[in-house]
C-alpha positions in Angstrom: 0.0 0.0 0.0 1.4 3.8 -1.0 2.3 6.1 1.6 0.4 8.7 0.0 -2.0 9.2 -3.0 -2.3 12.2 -5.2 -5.9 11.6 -7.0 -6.9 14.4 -9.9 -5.5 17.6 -7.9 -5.7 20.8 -9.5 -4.7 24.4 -8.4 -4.2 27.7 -9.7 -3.8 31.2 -8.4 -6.4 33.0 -10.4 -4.3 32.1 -13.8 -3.4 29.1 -15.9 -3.6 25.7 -13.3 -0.4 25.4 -11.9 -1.0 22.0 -11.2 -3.5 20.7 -13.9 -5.1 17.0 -13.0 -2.3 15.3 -11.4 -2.0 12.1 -9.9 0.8 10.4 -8.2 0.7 7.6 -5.7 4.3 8.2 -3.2 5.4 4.6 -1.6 7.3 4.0 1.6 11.2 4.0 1.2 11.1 6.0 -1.7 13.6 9.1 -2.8 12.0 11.1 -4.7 13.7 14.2 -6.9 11.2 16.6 -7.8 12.4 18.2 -11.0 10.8 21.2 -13.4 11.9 24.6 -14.4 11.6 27.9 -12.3 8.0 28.3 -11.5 6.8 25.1 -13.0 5.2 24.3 -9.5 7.2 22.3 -7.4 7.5 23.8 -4.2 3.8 24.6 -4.7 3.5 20.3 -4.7 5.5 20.1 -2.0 3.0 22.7 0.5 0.2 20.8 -1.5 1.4 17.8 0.3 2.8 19.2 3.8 -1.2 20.3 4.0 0.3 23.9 4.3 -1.8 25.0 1.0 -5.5 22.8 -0.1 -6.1 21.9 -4.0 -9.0 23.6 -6.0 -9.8 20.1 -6.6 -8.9 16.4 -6.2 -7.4 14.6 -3.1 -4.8 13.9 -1.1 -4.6 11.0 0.8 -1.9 10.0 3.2 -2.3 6.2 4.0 -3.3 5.8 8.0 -1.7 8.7 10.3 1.2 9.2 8.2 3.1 11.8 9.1 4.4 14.8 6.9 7.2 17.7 7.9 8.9 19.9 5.2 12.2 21.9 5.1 11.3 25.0 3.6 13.8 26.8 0.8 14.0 29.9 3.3 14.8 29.3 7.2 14.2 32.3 9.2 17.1 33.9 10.3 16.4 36.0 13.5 14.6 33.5 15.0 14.3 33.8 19.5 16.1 31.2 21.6 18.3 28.4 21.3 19.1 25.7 19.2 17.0 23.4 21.3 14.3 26.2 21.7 13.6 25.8 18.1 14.1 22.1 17.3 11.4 21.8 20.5 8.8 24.5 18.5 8.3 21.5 16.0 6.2 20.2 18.6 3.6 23.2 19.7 2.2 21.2 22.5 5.1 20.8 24.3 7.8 23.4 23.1 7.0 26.3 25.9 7.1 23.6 28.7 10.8 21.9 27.2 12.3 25.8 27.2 11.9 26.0 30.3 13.1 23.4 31.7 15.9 23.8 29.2 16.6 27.6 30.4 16.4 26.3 34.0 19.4 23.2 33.6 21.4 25.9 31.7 21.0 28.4 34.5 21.3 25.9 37.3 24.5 24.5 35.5 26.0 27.9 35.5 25.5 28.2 39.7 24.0 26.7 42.5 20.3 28.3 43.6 17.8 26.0 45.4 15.1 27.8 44.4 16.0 27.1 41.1 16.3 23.2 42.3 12.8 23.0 43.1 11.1 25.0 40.4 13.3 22.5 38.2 11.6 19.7 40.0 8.1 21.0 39.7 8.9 21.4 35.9 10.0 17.8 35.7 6.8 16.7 37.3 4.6 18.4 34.8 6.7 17.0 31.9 6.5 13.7 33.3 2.9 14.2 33.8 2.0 16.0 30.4 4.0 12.8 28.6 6.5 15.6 27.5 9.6 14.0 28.7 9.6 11.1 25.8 9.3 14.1 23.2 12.4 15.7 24.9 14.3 12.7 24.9 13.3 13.0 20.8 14.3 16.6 20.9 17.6 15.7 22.4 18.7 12.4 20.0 17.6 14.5 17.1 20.0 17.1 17.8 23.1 14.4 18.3 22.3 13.2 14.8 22.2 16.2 13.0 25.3 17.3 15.2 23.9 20.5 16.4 25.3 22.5 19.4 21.7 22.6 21.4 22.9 25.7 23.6 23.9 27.9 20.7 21.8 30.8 20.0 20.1 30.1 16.5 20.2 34.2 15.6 24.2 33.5 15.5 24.1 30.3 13.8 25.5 30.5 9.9 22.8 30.1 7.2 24.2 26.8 6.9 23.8 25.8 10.3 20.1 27.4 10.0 19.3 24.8 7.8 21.2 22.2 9.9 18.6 23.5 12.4 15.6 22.9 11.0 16.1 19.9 9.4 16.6 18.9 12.8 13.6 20.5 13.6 11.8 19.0 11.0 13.1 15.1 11.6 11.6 15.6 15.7 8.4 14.3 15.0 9.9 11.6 13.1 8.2 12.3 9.6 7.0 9.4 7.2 7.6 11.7 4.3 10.1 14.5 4.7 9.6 17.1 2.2 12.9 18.7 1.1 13.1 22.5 -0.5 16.5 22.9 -2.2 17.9 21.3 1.2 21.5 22.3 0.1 21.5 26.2 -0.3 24.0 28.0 2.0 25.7 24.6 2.7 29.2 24.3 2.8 30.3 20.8 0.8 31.5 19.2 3.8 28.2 20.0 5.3 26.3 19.0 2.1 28.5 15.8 2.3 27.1 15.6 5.6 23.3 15.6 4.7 23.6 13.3 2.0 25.2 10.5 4.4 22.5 11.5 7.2 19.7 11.0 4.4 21.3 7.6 3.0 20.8 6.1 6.5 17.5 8.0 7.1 15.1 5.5 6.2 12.0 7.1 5.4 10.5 8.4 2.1 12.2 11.7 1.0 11.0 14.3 -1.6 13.4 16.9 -2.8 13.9 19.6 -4.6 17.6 20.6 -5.5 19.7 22.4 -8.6 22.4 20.3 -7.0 23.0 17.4 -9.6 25.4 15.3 -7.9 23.1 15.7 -5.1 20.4 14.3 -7.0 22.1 12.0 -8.8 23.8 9.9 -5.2 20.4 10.6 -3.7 17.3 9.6 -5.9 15.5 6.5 -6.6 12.8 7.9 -8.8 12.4 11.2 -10.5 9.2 12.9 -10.9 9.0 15.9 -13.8 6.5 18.8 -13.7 6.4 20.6 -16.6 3.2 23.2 -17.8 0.9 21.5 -14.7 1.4 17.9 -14.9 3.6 15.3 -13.5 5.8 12.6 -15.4 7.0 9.8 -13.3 10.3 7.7 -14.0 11.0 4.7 -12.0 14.6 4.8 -11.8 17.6 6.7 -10.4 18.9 10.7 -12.0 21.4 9.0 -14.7 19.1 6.5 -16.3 16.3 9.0 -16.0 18.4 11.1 -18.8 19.4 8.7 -20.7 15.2 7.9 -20.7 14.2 11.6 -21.2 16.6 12.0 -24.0 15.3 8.8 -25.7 11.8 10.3 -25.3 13.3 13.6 -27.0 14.6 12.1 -29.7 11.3 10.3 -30.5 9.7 13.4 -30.6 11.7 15.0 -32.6 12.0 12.3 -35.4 7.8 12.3 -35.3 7.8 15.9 -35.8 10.5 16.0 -38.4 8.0 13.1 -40.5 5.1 14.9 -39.8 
């Protein structure tokens, strides 16, 4: 069974549809490249699918309680708080109550107060109670993998590590499908390196969009075009996907040149 199904979806913004009729079923495991020219539409799939934007018409059906997080193209760069403070906002329900019991360890680290002692154990109570603690402990292991100091202030932070960041922020609530928006910009190539490794061993379906072809080309195990509003799918990695497109081309052109 697919992890997700796209069934008929159309959308435009008061124009020509941007996405015309599509359909596209998404399966577990997959790694999927998103691929079209500037303004063809695909970060506008991609909020389609994070439930950030709704179709005109059609469906879109995630299979179960499938769960969906996306790394936006722009991160926010003056973001409040700490590393942790903003890896911990991916989970509304618990964020305020996880910064601060985060601000009270750093503050009782840096001297001894008992008052701070027992408002730190009245604070541990109600994340006990509130079944916060096992979303810390998420919080905490996400941050180790993505190799993230989690006392930094993010407003300092490079753009790269921004995007570090939320991808960590993104990966807390342990996404199904993890929607990628041109996940290399402001990277350094050790850090883009970095990412495609981390990704290798994620696990879970992926769909990105990138302009970074060797990226794309170590990363993906399908490719799916969108070009004037509707979606092409190849079954198979970047390099035999152009070999595939340019036999297609070259069909075309030798029907038109008949014609």
């Amino acid at each position: 069974m697919g992890l997700m199904r796209i069934h008929d979806v159309s959308l435009s913004f008061g124009g020509p549809p941007l996405i015309d009729g599509v359909t596209l079923q998404i399966e577990p495991g997959e790694r999927i490249g998103l691929l079209g020219r500037n303004g063809s539409g695909k970060s506008t799939l991609m909020k389609l699918l994070a439930g950030q934007i709704s179709p005109d018409s059609g469906d879109i059906v995630p299979t179960g309680d499938a769960a969906i997080a996306m790394l936006p193209q722009d991160v926010p760069d003056d973001l409040p708080g700490t590393v942790y403070d903003v890896v911990a906002s991916g989970g509304l329900e618990h964020a305020q109550l996880l910064r601060e019991y985060h601000d009270l360890t750093i503050r009782i680290a840096a001297g001894t107060d008992e008052g701070l002692l027992k408002t730190l154990e009245q604070v541990q109570h109600r994340i006990e109670t509130s079944g916060a603690w096992h979303y810390h402990q998420r919080v905490k292991t996400v941050i180790e993998r993505t190799a993230v100091d989690e006392n930094a202030l993010f407003r300092v932070l490079s753009a790269g590590m921004k995007r570090r960041v939320f991808l960590a922020r993104a990966l807390v609530n342990e996404p199904d499908l993890l929607l990628l928006d041109e996940p290399t910009n402001h990277l350094d190539v050790a850090t883009i390196l970095w990412l495609e490794e981390f990704l290798l061993r994620y696990g879970k379906t992926l769909m990105f969009v990138t302009h970074d072809r060797v990226f794309l080309k170590r990363l993906a195990t399908r490719i799916v075009e969108i070009d004037r509003g509707r979606l092409t799918s190849y079954t198979c990695d970047y390099g035999t996907y152009l070999e595939r497109r340019q036999t297609l081309l070259d069909a075309q052109e030798k029907q038109w040149s008949e014609f």
